[in-house]
C-alpha positions in Angstrom: 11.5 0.5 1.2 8.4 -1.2 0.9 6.2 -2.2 3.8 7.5 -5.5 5.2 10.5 -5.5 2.5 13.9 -5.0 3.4 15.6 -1.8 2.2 15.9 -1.7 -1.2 18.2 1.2 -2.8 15.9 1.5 -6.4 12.4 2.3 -3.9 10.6 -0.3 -5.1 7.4 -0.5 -3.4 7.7 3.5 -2.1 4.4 4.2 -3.5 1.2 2.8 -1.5 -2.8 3.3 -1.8 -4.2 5.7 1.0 -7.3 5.3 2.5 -9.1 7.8 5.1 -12.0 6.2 6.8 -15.4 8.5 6.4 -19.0 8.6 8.0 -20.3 8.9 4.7 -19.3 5.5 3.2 -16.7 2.9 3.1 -13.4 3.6 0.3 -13.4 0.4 -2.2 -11.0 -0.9 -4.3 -11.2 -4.0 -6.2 -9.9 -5.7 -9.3 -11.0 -8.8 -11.2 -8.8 -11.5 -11.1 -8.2 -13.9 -14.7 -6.7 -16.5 -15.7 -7.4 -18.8 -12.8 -7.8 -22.5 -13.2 -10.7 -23.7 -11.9 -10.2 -25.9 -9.2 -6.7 -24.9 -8.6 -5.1 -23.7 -5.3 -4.3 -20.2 -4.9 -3.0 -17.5 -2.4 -3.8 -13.8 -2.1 -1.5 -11.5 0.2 -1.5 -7.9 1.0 0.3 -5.6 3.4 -1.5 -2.6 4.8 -0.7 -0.4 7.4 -2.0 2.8 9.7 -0.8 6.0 7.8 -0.2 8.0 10.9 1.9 4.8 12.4 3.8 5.4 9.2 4.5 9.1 9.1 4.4 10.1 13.0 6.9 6.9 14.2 7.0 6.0 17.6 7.9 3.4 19.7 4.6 1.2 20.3 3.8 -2.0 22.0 1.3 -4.8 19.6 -1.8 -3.6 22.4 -1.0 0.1 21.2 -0.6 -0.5 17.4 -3.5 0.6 14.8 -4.8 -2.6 12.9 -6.6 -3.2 10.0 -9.7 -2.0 10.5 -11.9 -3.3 6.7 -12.5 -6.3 5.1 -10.9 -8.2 2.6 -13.4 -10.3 0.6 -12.9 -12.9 -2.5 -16.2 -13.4 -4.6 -16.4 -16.6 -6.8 -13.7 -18.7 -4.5 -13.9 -21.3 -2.2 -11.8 -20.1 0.9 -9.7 -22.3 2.7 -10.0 -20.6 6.4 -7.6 -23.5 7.7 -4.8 -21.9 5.8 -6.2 -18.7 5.7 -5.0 -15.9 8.6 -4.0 -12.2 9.3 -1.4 -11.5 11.4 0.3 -7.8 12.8 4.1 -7.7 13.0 6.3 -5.1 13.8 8.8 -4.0 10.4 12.1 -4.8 11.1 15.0 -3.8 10.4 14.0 -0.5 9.0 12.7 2.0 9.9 14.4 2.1 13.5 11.5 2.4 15.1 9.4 0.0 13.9 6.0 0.2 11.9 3.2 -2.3 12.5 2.1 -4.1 9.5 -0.9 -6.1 8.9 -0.3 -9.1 6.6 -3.2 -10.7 4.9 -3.2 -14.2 3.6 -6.0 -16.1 2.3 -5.8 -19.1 0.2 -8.5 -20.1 -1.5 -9.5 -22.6 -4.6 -11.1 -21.2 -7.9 -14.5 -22.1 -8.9 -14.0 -20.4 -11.9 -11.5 -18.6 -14.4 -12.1 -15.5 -12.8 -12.9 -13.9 -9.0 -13.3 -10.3 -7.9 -10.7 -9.0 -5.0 -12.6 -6.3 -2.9 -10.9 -4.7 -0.1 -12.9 -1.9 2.4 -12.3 0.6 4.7 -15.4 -1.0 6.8 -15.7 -3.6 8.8 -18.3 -6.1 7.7 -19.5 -5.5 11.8 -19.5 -2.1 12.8 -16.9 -1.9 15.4 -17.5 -0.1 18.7 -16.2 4.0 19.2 -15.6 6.3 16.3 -12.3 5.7 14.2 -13.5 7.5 11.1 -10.8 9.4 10.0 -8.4 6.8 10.4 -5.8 6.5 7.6 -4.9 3.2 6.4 -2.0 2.4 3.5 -2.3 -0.8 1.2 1.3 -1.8 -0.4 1.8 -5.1 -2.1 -1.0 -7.2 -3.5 0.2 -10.6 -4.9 -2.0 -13.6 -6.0 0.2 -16.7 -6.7 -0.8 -20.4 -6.9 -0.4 -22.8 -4.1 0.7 -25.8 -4.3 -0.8 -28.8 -2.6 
């Protein structure tokens, strides 16, 4: 089962990036994206989640969950912060006890045929106490147009 997705008996979407925050720099992944139209419409989302949420299930309340703790940035795009949000929500129906998930959407018009996707462990502020060693996972990164 994939993060978000219901069950699905192949395991599509089983397999997820792993992150583990660290005092000694932020983990980066990014990827160029092609073949926009410039000028068009377009929607990125992800799903991430906390690793431990994941693998030590318990029973939590939204105040109690583990949130995204990065940034998700789009260089050569116009962002559209109107239709643009990210939003925690518990998995459901499986597993039992649910997992909370942070979904990312962010829609945004091309400026160009291409744009770079960067996602980070670090928060462009830094955030107050010490959460370095927190384990974050990233399943399901899409990029689709959106129509007007």
């Amino acid at each position: 089962m994939g993060l978000g997705r219901p069950p699905d008996p192949e395991h599509i979407g089983d397999t997820f990036l792993w992150m583990k925050r660290s005092a000694r720099g932020p983990n980066i992944f990014s990827q160029t994206i092609k073949d926009l139209q410039p000028g068009r419409l377009y929607s990125m989302k992800m799903l991430c989640c906390d690793y431990n949420d994941l693998v030590n299930t318990k029973a939590k309340k939204r105040e109690e969950a583990t949130g995204f703790l990065g940034t998700v940035t789009l260089e050569g795009v116009e962002f559209d912060a109107k239709r643009s949000f990210s939003e925690m929500y518990p998995s459901s129906p499986e597993p039992k006890i649910p997992v909370w998930i942070t979904y990312h959407w962010k829609v945004f018009r091309a400026k160009s045929t291409t744009a770079k996707l960067t996602v980070s462990d670090w928060p462009s502020v830094p955030e107050a106490g010490n959460t370095f060693g927190q384990e974050q996972t990233f399943n399901f990164l899409e990029i689709q147009p959106y129509w007007e």
